[in-house]
KOLDREN-85286 format. One record per residue (C-alpha): x, y, z; residue number from 1; residue in one letter. Coordinates in steps of 0.5 Angstrom, whole numbers. Layout:
// KOLDREN-85286
node u X	v Y	w Z	nr NUM	rest A
...
//
This chain:
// KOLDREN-85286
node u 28	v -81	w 135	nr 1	rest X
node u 31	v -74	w 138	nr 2	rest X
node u 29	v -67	w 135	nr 3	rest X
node u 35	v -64	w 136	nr 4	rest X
node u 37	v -61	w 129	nr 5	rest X
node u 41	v -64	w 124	nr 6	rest X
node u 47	v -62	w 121	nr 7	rest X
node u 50	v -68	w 119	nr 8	rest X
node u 58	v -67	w 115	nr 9	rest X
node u 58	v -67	w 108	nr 10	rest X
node u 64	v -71	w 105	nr 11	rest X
node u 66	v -75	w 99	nr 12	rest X
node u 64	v -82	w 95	nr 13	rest X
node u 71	v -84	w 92	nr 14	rest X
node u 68	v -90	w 90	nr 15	rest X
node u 62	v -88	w 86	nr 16	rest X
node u 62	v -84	w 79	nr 17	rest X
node u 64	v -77	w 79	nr 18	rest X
node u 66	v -77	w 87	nr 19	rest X
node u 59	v -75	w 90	nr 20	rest X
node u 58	v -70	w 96	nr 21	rest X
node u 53	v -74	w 101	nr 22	rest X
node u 51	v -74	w 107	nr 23	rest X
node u 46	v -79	w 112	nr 24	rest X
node u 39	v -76	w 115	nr 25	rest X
node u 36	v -77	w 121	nr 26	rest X
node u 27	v -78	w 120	nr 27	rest X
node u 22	v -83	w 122	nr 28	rest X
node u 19	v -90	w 118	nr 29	rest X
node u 11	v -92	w 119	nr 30	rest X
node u 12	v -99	w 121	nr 31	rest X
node u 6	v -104	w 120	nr 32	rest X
node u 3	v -104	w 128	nr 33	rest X
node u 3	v -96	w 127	nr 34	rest X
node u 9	v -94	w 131	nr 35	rest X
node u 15	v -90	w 128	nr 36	rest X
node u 23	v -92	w 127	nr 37	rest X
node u 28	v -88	w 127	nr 38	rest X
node u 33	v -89	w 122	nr 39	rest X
node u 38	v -86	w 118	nr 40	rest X
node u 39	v -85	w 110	nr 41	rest X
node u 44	v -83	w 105	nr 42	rest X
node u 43	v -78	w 100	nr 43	rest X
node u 47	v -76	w 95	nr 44	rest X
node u 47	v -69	w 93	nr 45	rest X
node u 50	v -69	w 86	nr 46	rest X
node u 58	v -70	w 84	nr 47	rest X
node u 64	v -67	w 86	nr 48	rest X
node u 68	v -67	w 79	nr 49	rest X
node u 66	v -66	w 71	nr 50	rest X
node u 59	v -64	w 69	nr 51	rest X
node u 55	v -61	w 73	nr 52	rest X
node u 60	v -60	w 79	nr 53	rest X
node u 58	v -57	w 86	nr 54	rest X
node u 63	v -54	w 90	nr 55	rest X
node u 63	v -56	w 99	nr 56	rest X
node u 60	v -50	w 100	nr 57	rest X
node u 55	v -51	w 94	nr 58	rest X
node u 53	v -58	w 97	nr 59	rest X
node u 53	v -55	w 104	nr 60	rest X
node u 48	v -51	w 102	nr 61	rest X
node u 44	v -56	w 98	nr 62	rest X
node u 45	v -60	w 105	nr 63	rest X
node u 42	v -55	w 110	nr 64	rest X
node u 36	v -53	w 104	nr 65	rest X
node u 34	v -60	w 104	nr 66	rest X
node u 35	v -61	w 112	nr 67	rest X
node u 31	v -54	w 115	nr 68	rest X
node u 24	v -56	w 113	nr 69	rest X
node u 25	v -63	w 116	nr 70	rest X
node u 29	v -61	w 122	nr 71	rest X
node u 23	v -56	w 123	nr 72	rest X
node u 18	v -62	w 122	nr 73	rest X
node u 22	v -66	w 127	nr 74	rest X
node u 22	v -61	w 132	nr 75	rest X
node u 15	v -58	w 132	nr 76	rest X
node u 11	v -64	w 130	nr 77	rest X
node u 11	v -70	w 137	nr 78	rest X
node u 8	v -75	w 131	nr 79	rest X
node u 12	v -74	w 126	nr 80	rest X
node u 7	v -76	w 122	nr 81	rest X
node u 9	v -71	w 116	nr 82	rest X
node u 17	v -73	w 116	nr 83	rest X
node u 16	v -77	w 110	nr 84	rest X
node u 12	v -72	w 106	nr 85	rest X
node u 17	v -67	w 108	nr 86	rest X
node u 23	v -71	w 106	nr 87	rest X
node u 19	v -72	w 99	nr 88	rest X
node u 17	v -65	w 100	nr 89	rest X
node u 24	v -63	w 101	nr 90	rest X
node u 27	v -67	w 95	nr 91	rest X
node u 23	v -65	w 90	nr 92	rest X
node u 28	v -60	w 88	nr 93	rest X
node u 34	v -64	w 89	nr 94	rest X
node u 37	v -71	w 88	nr 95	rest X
node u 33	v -77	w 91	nr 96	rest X
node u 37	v -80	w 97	nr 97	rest X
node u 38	v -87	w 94	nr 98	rest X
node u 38	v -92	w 101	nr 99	rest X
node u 36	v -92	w 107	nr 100	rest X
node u 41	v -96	w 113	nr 101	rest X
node u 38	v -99	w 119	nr 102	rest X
node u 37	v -96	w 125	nr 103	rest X
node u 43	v -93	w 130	nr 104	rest X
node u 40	v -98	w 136	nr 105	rest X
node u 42	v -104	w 131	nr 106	rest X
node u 49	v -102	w 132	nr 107	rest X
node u 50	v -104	w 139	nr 108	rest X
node u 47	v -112	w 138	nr 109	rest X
node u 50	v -113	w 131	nr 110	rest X
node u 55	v -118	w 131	nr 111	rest X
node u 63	v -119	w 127	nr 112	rest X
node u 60	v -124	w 123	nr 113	rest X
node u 53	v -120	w 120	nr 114	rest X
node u 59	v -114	w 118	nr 115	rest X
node u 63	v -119	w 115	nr 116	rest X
node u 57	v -121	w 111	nr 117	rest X
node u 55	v -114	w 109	nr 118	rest X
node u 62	v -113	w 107	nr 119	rest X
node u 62	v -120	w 103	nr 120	rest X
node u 56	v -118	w 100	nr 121	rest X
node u 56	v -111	w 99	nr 122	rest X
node u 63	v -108	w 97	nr 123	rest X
node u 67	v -114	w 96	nr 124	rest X
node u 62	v -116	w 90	nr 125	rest X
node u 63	v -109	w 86	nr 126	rest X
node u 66	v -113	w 80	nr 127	rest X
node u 67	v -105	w 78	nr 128	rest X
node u 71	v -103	w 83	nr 129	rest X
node u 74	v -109	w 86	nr 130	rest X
node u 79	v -114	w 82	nr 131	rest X
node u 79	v -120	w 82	nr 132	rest X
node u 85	v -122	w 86	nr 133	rest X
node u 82	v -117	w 91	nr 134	rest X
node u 76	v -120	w 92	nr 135	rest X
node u 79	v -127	w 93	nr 136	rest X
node u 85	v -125	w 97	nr 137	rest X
node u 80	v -121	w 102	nr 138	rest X
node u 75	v -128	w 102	nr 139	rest X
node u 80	v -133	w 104	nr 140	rest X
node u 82	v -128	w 110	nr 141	rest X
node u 75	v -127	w 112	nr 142	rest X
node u 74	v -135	w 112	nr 143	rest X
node u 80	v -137	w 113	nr 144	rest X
node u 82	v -132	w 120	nr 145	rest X
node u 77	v -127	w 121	nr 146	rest X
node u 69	v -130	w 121	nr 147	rest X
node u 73	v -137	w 126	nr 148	rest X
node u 76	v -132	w 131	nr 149	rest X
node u 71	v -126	w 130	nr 150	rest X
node u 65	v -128	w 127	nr 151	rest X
node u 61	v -130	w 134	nr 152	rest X
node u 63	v -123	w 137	nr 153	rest X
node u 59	v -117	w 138	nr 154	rest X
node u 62	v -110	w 134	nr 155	rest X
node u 63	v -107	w 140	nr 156	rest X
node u 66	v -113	w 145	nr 157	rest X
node u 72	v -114	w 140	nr 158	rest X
node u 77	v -109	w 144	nr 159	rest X
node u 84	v -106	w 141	nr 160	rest X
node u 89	v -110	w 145	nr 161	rest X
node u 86	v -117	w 144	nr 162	rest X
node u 86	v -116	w 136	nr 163	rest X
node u 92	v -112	w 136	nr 164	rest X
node u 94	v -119	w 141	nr 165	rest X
node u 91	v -123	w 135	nr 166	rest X
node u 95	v -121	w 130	nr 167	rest X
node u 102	v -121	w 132	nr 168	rest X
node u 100	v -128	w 135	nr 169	rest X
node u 97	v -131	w 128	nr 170	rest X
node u 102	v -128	w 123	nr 171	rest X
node u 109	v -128	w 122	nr 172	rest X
node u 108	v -123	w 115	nr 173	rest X
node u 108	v -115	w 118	nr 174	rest X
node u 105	v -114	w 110	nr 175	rest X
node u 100	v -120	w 112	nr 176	rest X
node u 98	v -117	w 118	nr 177	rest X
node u 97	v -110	w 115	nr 178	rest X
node u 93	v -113	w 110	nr 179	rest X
node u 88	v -117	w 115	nr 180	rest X
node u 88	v -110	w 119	nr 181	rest X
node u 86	v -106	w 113	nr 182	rest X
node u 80	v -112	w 112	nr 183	rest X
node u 78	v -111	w 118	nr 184	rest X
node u 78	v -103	w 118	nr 185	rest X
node u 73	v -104	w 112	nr 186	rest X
node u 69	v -109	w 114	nr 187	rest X
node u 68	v -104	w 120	nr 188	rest X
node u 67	v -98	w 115	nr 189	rest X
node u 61	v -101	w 111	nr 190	rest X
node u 58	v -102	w 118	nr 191	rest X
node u 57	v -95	w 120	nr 192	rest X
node u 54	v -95	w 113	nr 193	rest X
node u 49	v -100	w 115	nr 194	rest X
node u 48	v -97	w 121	nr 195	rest X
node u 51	v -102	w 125	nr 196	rest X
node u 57	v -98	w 127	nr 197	rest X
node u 58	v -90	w 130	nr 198	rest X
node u 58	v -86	w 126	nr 199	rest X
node u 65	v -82	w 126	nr 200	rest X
node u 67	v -88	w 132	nr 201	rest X
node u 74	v -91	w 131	nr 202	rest X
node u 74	v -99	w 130	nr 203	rest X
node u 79	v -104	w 135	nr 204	rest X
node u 83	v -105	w 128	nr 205	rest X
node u 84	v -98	w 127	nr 206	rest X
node u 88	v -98	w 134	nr 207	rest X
node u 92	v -104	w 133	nr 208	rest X
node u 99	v -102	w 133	nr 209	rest X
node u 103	v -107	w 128	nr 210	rest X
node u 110	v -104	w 130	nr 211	rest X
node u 115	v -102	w 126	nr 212	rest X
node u 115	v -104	w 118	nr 213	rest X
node u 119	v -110	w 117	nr 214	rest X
node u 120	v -115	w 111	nr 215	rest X
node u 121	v -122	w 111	nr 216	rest X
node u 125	v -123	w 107	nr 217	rest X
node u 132	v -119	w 104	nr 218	rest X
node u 129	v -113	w 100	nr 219	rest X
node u 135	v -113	w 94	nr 220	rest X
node u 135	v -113	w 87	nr 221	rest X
node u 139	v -115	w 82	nr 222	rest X
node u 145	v -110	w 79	nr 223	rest X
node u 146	v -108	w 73	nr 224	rest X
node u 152	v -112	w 70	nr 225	rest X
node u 148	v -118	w 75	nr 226	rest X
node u 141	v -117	w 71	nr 227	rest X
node u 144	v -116	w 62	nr 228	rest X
node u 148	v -123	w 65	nr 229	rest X
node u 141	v -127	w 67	nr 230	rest X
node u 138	v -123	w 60	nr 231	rest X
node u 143	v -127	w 57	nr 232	rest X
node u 141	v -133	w 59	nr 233	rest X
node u 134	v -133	w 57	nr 234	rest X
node u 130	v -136	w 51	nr 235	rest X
node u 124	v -132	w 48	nr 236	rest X
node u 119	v -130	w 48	nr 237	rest X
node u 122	v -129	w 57	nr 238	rest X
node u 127	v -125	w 55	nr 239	rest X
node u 122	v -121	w 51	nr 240	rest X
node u 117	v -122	w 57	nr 241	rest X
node u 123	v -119	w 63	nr 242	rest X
node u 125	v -113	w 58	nr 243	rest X
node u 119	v -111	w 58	nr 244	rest X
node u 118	v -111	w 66	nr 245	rest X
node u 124	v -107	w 66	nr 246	rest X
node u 123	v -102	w 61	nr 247	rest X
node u 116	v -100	w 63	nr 248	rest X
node u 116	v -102	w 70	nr 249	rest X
node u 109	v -106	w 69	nr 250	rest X
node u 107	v -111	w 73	nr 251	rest X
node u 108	v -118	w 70	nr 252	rest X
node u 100	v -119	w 70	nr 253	rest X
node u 100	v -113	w 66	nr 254	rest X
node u 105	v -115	w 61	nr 255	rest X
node u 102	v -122	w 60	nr 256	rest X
node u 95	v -118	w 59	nr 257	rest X
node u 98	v -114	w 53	nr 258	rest X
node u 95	v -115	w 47	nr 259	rest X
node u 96	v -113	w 39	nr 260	rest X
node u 92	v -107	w 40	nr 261	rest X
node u 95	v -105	w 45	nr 262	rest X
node u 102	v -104	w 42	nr 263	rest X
node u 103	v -98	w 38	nr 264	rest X
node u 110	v -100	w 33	nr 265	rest X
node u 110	v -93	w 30	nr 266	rest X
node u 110	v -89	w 36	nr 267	rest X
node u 114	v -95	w 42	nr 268	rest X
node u 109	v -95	w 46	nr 269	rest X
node u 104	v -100	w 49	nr 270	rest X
node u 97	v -98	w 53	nr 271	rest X
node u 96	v -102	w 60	nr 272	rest X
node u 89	v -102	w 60	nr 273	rest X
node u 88	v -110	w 62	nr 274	rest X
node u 91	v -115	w 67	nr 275	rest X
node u 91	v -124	w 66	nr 276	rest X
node u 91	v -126	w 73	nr 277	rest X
node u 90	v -134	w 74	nr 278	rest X
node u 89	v -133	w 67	nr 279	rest X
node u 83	v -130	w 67	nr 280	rest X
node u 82	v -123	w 64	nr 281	rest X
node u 80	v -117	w 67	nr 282	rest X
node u 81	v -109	w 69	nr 283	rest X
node u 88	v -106	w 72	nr 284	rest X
node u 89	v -106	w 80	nr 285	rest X
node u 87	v -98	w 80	nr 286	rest X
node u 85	v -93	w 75	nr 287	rest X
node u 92	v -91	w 77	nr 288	rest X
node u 94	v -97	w 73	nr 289	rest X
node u 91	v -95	w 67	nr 290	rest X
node u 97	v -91	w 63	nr 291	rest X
node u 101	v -90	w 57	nr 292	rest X
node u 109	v -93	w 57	nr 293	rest X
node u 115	v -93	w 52	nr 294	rest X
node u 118	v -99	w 51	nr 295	rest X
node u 125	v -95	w 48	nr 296	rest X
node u 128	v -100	w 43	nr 297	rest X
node u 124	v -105	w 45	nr 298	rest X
node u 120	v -103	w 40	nr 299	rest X
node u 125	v -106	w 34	nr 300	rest X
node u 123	v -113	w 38	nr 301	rest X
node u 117	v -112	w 39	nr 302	rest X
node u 115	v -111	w 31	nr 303	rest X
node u 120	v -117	w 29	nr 304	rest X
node u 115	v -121	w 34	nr 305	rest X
node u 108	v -117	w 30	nr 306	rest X
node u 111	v -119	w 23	nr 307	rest X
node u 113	v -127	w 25	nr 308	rest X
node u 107	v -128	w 30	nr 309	rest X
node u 102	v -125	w 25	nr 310	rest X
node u 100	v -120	w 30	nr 311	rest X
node u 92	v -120	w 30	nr 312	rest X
node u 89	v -115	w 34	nr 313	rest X
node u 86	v -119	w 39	nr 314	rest X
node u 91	v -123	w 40	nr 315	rest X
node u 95	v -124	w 46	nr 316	rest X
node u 103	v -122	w 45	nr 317	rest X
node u 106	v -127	w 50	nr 318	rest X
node u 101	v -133	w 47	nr 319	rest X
node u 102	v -140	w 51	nr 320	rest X
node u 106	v -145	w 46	nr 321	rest X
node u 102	v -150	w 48	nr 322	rest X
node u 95	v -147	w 48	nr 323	rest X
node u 94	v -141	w 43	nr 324	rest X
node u 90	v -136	w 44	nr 325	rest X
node u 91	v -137	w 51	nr 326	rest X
node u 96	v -132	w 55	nr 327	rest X
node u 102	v -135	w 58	nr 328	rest X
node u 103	v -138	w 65	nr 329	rest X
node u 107	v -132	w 69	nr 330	rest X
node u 110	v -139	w 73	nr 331	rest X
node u 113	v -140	w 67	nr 332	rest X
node u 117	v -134	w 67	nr 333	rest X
node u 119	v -134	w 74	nr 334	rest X
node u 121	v -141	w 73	nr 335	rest X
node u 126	v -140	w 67	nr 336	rest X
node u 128	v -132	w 71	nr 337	rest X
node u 130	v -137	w 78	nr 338	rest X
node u 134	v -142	w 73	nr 339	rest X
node u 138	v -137	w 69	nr 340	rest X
node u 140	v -134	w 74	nr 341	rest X
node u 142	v -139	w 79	nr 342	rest X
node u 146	v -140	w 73	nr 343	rest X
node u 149	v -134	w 75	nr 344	rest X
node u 150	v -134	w 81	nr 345	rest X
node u 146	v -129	w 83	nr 346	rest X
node u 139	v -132	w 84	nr 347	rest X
node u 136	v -130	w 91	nr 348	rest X
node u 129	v -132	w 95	nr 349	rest X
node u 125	v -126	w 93	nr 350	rest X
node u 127	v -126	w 86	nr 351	rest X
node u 122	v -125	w 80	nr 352	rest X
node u 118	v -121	w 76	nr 353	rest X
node u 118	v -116	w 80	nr 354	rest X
node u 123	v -115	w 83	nr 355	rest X
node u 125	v -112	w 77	nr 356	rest X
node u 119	v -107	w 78	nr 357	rest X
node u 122	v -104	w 84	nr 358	rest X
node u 129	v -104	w 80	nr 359	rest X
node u 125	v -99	w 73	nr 360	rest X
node u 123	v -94	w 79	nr 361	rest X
node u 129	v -95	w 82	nr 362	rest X
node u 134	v -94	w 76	nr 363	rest X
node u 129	v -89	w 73	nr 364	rest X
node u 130	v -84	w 79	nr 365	rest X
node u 138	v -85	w 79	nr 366	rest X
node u 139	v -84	w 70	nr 367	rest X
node u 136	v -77	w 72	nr 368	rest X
node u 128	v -78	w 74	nr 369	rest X
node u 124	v -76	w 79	nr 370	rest X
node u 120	v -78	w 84	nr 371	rest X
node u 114	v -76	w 80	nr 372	rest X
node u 115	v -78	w 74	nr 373	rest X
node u 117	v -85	w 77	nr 374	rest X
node u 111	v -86	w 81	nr 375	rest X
node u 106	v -84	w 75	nr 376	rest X
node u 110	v -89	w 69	nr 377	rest X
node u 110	v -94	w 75	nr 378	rest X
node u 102	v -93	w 76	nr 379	rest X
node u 102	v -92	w 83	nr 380	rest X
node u 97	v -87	w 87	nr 381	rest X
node u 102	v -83	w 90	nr 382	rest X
node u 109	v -82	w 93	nr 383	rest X
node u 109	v -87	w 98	nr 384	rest X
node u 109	v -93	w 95	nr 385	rest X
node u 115	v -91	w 90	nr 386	rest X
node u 117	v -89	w 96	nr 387	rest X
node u 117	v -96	w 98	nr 388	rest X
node u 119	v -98	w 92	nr 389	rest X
node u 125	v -95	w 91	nr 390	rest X
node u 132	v -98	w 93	nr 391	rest X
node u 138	v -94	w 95	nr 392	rest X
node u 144	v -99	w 93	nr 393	rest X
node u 151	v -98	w 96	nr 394	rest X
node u 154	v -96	w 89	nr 395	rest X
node u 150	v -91	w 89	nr 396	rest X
node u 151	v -88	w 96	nr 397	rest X
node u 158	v -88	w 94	nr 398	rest X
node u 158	v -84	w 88	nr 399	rest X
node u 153	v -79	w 92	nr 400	rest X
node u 158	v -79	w 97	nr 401	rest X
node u 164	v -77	w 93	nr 402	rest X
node u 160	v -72	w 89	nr 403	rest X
node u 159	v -68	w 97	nr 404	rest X
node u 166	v -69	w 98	nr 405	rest X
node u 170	v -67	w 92	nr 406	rest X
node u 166	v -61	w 93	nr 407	rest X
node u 167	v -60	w 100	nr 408	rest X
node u 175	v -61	w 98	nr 409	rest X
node u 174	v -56	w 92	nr 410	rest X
node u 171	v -51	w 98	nr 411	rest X
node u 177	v -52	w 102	nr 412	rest X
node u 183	v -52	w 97	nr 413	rest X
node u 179	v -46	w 94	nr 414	rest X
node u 179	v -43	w 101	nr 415	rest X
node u 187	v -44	w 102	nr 416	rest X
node u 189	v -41	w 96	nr 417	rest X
node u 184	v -34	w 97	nr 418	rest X
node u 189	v -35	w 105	nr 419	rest X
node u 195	v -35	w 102	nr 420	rest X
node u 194	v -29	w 97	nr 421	rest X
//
């Protein structure tokens, strides 16, 4: 290993508690024949927010503490028989480093398929941090596209065009490609935190242009007048159901996971604190997610539905007819959505639940909304996916237009009469 003096970077963990400052470490480990291996460590300083926070000057300085007797031994000492003792030595005083990474030499023979594997094993298996729809997603396109082309490759022998080559090749979807590019971007960065990849060297996925954002299918949603139509031709509980996605912008998972206790009557609001998926149970798709919303005059509907269900706590609000205590089947609710509004004539490919997502963001923003306001009662992480999100319909143009030129026209009839004075 080189003696060079280490100054590694100091960043953030978004994914652990507290979001910790850490850094990696270049030292040495006694193998069993008497010879020494390089390899890196991570350590983790302390946290960068709640108790006990530490500022990036604060945990520089810890950093450079913790490093300047280990560079001086590395340097001076061409054993390196103390370089053990003077990471313990230096620790004594500070957080313990939590797992050492393979050595940087194994980074040039190590295979897609073993990355893969890593991932699959490491971060996919968080069930803290990754849902269970995201767990599954990512699995099947691991499987199904990226371990039968990939998987044989070497890291470093997957070059950018090939890839990018592949991609337009394999998918018709722009959103299914940017998916299986985001897959990948990840499997590289657990990599590098394996050593099994450069540090700070960018992957072929990331350099793989997937051209402009496109969307399959006609990005529409219904109008005003279309939507009360289609609501009028839905039975309970799915009037309710859609209501609710329309009031609060939630997503449909989220409202089939309500429960009882998460209803409040009194102040007509419901907390977002779970979602079904395939009728399983489980945590919101970001913490994000997890918020508080008005239902509006839904509430009267909602308590009329309390009082006649025997509402108990743990009970789910939108309860299979045919399977009690289970929550409903969100196919259910699609199904009846399609058929009421074939009937009105109104039905296209791309309706459902969540269309009338985008429909919440969008209305919410034109009744007088922000954008703000709108992407934290929507549950988004930030302003792009509203963004995204939020559609502009002609209607709206137009009023927006007429309003620039009616004050345009009023400028100039003010103009003439100040002329002919």
């Amino acid at each position: 290993m080189s003696s060079r003096p280490q100054q590694p970077r100091v960043h953030l963990r978004a994914d652990r508690r507290g979001r910790p400052w850490v850094f990696r470490y270049r030292t040495d480990e006694l193998q069993p024949d008497g010879s020494r291996k390089p390899i890196r460590k991570y350590y983790e300083i302390g946290p960068s927010l709640g108790e006990g926070a530490l500022t990036k000057d604060e945990a520089e300085a810890t950093r450079d503490r913790f490093l300047s007797e280990l560079n001086v031994s590395l340097s001076s000492d061409p054993l390196r028989n103390d370089a053990s003792l003077v990471v313990k030595t230096a620790a004594a005083k500070l957080p313990l480093p939590t797992i050492g990474l393979p050595s940087d030499l194994e980074w040039a023979t190590a295979s897609f398929g073993e990355a893969a594997r890593l991932y699959k094993e490491g971060y996919l298996s968080r069930e803290a941090y990754v849902a269970t729809p995201t767990r599954e997603k990512e699995t099947f396109y691991i499987r199904r596209y990226l371990l039968p082309r990939w998987g044989t490759f070497l890291l470093t022998d997957i070059h950018p065009k090939a890839f990018e080559d592949w991609l337009h090749t394999t998918f018709d979807s722009w959103w299914t490609m940017h998916g299986v590019r985001a897959i990948m971007n990840r499997i590289y960065a657990h990599a590098e935190g394996h050593g099994l990849w450069p540090e700070g060297r960018r992957n072929p996925a990331s350099k793989a242009r997937l051209g402009r954002k496109r969307h399959k299918r006609e990005r529409r949603i219904l109008s005003f007048e279309e939507t009360a139509r289609v609501l009028s031709r839905l039975e309970q509980p799915f009037r309710l159901v859609l209501q609710t996605c329309i009031a609060t912008g939630a997503r449909i998972s989220e409202v089939l996971g309500l429960k009882w206790k998460h209803v409040d009557l009194r102040n007509g609001t419901i907390r977002i604190d779970q979602r079904v998926w395939r009728q399983e149970v489980g945590r919101v798709k970001t913490e994000s997610s997890r918020r508080l919303v008005a239902v509006g005059d839904l509430a009267a509907q909602f308590a009329s539905k309390a009082l006649m269900d025997g509402a108990e706590p743990e009970a789910f609000v939108f309860q299979q007819r045919r399977g009690r205590g289970k929550p409903m089947w969100d196919s259910g609710v699609r199904d009846a959505l399609h058929t009421a509004a074939r009937q009105e004539k109104c039905d296209f490919p791309g309706l459902g639940p969540h269309s009338f997502r985008r429909a919440n963001i969008t209305w919410r923003q034109e009744v007088g909304g922000s954008a703000i306001e709108a992407s934290k009662i929507a549950g988004h992480s930030g302003l792009n996916m509203t963004s995204d999100y939020t559609f502009v319909s002609a209607e709206r143009q137009n009023e927006l237009t007429l309003r620039i030129q009616r004050k345009l026209a009023d400028a100039a009839n003010m103009n003439a009469s100040q002329r002919t004075v």
